[in-house]
C-alpha positions in Angstrom: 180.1 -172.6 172.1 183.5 -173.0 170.3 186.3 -171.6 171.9 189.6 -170.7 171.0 192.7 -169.8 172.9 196.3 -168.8 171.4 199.2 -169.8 173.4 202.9 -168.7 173.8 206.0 -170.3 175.1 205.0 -169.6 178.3 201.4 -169.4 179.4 197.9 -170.1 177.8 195.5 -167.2 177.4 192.7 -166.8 179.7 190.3 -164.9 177.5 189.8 -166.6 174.2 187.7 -166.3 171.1 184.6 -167.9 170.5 181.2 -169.0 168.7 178.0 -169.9 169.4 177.6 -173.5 167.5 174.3 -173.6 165.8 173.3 -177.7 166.2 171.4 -178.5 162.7 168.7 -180.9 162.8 168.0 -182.4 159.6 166.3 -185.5 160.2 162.9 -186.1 158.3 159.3 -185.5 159.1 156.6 -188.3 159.7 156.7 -191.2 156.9 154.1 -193.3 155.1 153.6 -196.1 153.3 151.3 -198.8 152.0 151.7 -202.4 151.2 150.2 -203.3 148.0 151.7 -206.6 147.7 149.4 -209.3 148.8 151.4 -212.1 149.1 153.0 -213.1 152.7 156.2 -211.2 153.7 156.9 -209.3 149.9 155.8 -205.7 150.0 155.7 -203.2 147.0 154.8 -199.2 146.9 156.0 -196.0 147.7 157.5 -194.7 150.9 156.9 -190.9 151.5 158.0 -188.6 154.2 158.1 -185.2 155.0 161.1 -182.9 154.7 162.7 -181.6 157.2 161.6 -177.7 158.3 165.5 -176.7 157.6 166.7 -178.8 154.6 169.1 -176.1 153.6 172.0 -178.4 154.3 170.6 -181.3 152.8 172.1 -182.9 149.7 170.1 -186.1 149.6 168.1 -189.2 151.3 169.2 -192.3 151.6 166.6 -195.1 152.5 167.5 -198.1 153.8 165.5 -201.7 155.0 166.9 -203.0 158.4 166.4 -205.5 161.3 165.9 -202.6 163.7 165.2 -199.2 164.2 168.8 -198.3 164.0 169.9 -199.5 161.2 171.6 -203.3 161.9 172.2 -205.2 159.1 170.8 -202.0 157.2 170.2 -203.0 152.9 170.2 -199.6 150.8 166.7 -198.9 148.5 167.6 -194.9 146.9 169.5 -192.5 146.9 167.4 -189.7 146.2 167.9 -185.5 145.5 167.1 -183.2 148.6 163.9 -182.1 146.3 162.5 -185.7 146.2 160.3 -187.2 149.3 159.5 -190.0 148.3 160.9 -193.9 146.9 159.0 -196.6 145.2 159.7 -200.2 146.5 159.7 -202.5 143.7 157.4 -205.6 143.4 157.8 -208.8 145.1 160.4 -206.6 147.4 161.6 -209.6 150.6 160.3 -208.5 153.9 162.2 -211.2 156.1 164.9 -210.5 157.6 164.3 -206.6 157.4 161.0 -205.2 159.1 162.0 -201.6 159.0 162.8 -198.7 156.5 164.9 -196.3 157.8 165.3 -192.6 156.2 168.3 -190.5 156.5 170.1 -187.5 155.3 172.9 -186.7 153.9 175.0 -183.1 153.9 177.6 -182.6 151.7 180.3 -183.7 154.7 178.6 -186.5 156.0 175.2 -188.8 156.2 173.4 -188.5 159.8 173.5 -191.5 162.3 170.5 -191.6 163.8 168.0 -192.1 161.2 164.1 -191.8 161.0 162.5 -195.1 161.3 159.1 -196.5 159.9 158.1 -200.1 160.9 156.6 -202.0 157.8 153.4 -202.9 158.2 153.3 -206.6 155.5 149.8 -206.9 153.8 148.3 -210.1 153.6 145.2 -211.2 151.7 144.6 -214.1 150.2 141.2 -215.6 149.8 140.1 -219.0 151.6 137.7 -222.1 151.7 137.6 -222.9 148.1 134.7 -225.1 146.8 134.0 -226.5 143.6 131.4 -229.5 142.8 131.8 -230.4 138.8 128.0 -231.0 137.7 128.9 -232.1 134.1 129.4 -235.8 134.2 131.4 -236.2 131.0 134.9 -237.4 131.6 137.3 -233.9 130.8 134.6 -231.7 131.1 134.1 -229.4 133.9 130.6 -227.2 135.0 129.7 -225.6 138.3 130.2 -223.0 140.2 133.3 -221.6 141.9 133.0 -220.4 145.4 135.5 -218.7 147.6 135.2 -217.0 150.8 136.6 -213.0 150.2 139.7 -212.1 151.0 140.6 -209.5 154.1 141.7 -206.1 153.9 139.4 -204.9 151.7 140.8 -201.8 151.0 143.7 -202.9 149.1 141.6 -206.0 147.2 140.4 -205.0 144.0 140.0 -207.9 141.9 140.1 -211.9 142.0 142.1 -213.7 139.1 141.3 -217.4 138.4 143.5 -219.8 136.8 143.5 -223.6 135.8 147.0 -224.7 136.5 149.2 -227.8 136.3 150.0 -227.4 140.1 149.2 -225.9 143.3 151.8 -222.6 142.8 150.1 -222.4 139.3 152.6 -223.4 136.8 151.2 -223.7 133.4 148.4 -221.5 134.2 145.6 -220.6 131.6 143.1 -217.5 132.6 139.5 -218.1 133.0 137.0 -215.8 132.0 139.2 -212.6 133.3 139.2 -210.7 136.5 136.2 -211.0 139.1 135.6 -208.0 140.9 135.8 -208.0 144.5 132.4 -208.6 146.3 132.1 -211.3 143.8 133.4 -214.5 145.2 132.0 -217.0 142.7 132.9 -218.0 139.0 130.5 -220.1 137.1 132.0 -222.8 134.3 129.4 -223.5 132.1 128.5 -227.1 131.1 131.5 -228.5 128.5 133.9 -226.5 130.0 137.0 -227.8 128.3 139.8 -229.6 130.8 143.0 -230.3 129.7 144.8 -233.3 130.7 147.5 -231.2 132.3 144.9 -229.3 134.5 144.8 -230.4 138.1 144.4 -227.2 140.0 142.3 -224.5 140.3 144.3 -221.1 141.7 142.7 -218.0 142.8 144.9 -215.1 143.0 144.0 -211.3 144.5 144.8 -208.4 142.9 145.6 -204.9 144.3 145.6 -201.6 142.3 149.1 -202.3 141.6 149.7 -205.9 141.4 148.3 -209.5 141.4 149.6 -211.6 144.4 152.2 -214.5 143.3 151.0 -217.2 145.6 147.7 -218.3 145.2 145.2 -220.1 147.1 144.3 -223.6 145.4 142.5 -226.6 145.2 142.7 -229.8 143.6 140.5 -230.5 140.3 137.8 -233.5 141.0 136.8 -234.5 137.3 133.1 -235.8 137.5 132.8 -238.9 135.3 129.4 -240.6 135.3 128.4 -243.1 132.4 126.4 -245.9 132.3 127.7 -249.3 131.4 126.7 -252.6 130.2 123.4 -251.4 128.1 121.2 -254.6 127.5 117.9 -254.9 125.3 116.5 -258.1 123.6 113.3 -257.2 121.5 110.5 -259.5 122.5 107.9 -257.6 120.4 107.9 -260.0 117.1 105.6 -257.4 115.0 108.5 -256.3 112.0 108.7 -252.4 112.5 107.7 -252.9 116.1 110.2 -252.9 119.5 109.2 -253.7 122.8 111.6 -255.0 125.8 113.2 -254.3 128.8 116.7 -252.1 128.0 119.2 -252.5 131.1 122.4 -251.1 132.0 125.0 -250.5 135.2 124.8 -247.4 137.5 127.8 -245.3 136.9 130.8 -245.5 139.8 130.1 -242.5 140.8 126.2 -241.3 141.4 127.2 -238.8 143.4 125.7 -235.9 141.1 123.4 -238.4 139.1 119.6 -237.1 139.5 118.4 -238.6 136.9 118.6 -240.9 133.8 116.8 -239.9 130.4 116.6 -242.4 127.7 116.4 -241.7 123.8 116.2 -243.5 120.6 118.4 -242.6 117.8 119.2 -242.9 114.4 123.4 -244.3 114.1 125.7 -241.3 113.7 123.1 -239.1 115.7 123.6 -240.5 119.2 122.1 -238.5 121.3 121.4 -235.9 118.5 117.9 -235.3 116.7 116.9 -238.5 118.3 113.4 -239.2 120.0 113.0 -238.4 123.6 111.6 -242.1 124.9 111.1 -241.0 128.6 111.6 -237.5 130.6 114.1 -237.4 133.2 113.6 -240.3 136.0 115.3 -242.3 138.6 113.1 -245.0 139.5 115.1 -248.2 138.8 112.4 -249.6 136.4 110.0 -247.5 133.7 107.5 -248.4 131.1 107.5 -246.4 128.3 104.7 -245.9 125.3 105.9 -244.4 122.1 105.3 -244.0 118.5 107.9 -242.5 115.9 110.6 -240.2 116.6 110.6 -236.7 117.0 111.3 -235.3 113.7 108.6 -238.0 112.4 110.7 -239.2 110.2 110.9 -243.3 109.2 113.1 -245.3 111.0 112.9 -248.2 108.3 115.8 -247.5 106.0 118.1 -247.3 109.2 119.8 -250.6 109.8 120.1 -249.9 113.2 118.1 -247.6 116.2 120.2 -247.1 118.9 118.6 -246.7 122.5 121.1 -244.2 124.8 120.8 -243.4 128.4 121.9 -239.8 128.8 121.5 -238.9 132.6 120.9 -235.1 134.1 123.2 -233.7 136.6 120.6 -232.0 139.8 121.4 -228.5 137.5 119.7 -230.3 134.5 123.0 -230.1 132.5 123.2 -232.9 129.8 125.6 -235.6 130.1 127.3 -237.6 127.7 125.4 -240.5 126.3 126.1 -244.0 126.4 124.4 -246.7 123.4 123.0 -249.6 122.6 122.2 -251.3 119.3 118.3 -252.6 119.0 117.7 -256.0 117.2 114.9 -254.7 115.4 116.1 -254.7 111.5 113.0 -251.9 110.3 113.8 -249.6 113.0 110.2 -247.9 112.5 109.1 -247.4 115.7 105.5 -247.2 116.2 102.6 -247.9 118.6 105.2 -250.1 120.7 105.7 -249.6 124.7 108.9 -251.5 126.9 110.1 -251.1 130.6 113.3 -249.6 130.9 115.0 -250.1 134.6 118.8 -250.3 136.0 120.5 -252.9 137.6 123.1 -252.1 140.4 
């Protein structure tokens, strides 16, 4: 109750006025909200609570991020009409060093003190163990497959973004082959995928329904190169039109992914292209091949020069650049002549 009493010159009254007070309670309902920002301590989405049963006297929310659940250090989000129950918290929004939102409101005299308070729970998934083996052996030129292990919380995960970037935050990034849905967890690069000098990271980014995460996971390019070196042959068939020998050459420095080596002849300007198959694939260190004229049939004799190339197979049987060698045979017709091809370490 409020009382009142009047009072003369002399003496107080004993009986005085008064009124029941009426103690509004204004303060919100139960709150809600979900994290849709991947990336360690940022948050973004909306925050939505219930009205209070008597708003009558409200004139507006205020919400507020804090260190604790009474407002210290308290940092202002909205300031919101009594009609509106809800606030969107903008991308890339600083958890740290505020780890609740607090909800008051506000009559036309004077915002409450004891606010409602809703501890923010900070949604973290990035993906992990990435793996990548390039299968193409060519210097610059990537191909294999891209594996990851899948991201938590996969409820807020929709999609994966990969990138090749100039560094592990993923400056300089350049998209590959769009989104990969979640479930996914692998991205193929087909043989003579393109890498630019500027590339040395791969960076795999998840992606909510509202946003992609701004740090990714990454891992550092290894460019395959695997050519041979050193290609010998001396002819020691002495029939003109005929060639027959031993062709040598050096192991690449890296056999890591080298299966195989498949050797062909060719006419000059076509290394590697339209030329005769000599052997299949094989990785014995010494061969003996039989062979007649090329594949297309065509006469070798107005070529000045056959060229013997080693092009070696990756274990995915994905061709490899070639490396050459010029044969001493001045006709170039090659026909009814057999040599024994082998490396030499």
């Amino acid at each position: 109750h409020v009382v009142v009493y009047t009072k003369s010159e002399l003496v107080e009254q004993t009986t005085p006025g008064f009124l029941l007070i009426h103690d509004e309670d204004a303060s919100v309902g139960s709150s809600a909200f979900t994290d849709f920002d991947l990336d360690e301590e940022d948050v973004v989405g909306a925050l939505s609570w219930d009205a209070p049963l008597d708003s009558s006297e409200v004139t507006s929310y205020k919400v507020y991020m804090a260190e604790d659940a009474y407002g210290k250090s308290r940092s202002q989000m909205g300031d919101l009409f009594p009609n509106t129950t809800e606030v969107e918290i903008p991308h890339d929004t600083t958890l740290p060093p505020f780890p609740h939102f607090l909800v008051y409101t506000e009559s036309y005299l004077v915002q409450q003190t004891r606010p409602i308070a809703f501890e923010i729970s900070d949604a973290i998934a990035s993906v992990s163990d990435i793996m990548f083996i390039d299968k193409d052996l060519d210097d610059s030129d990537l191909g294999g497959v891209l594996h990851w292990t899948a991201a938590p919380r996969s409820e807020l995960v929709e999609s994966y973004s990969v990138y090749l970037a100039e560094d592990y935050i993923g400056s300089g990034r350049s998209v590959v082959d769009g989104q990969v849905p979640y479930g996914t967890e692998r991205l193929v690069f087909p043989p003579e995928t393109p890498l630019a000098d500027t590339f040395m990271q791969f960076v795999v980014y998840t992606q909510s329904k509202l946003v992609e995460q701004t740090t990714p996971v990454s891992l550092t390019i290894v460019d395959t190169n695997s050519s041979v070196s050193s290609l010998r042959f001396l002819d020691n068939d002495l029939d003109f039109g005929d060639i027959g020998g031993i062709l040598t050459w050096s192991q690449p420095a890296d056999i890591s992914q080298v299966t195989h080596y498949v050797v062909y002849i060719a006419i000059e300007g076509k290394l590697g292209v339209n030329g005769s198959l000599l052997c299949p694939a094989f990785n014995d260190t010494e061969v003996t091949l039989n062979f007649s004229s090329n594949a297309s049939g065509e006469d070798l004799k107005d070529s000045n020069v056959a060229y013997a190339s080693a092009r070696r197979l990756s274990s995915d049987n994905e061709s490899i650049n070639t490396s050459s060698l010029s044969s001493d045979d001045a006709d170039g017709n090659v026909s009814n002549a057999s040599t024994t091809l082998r490396t030499s370490s």
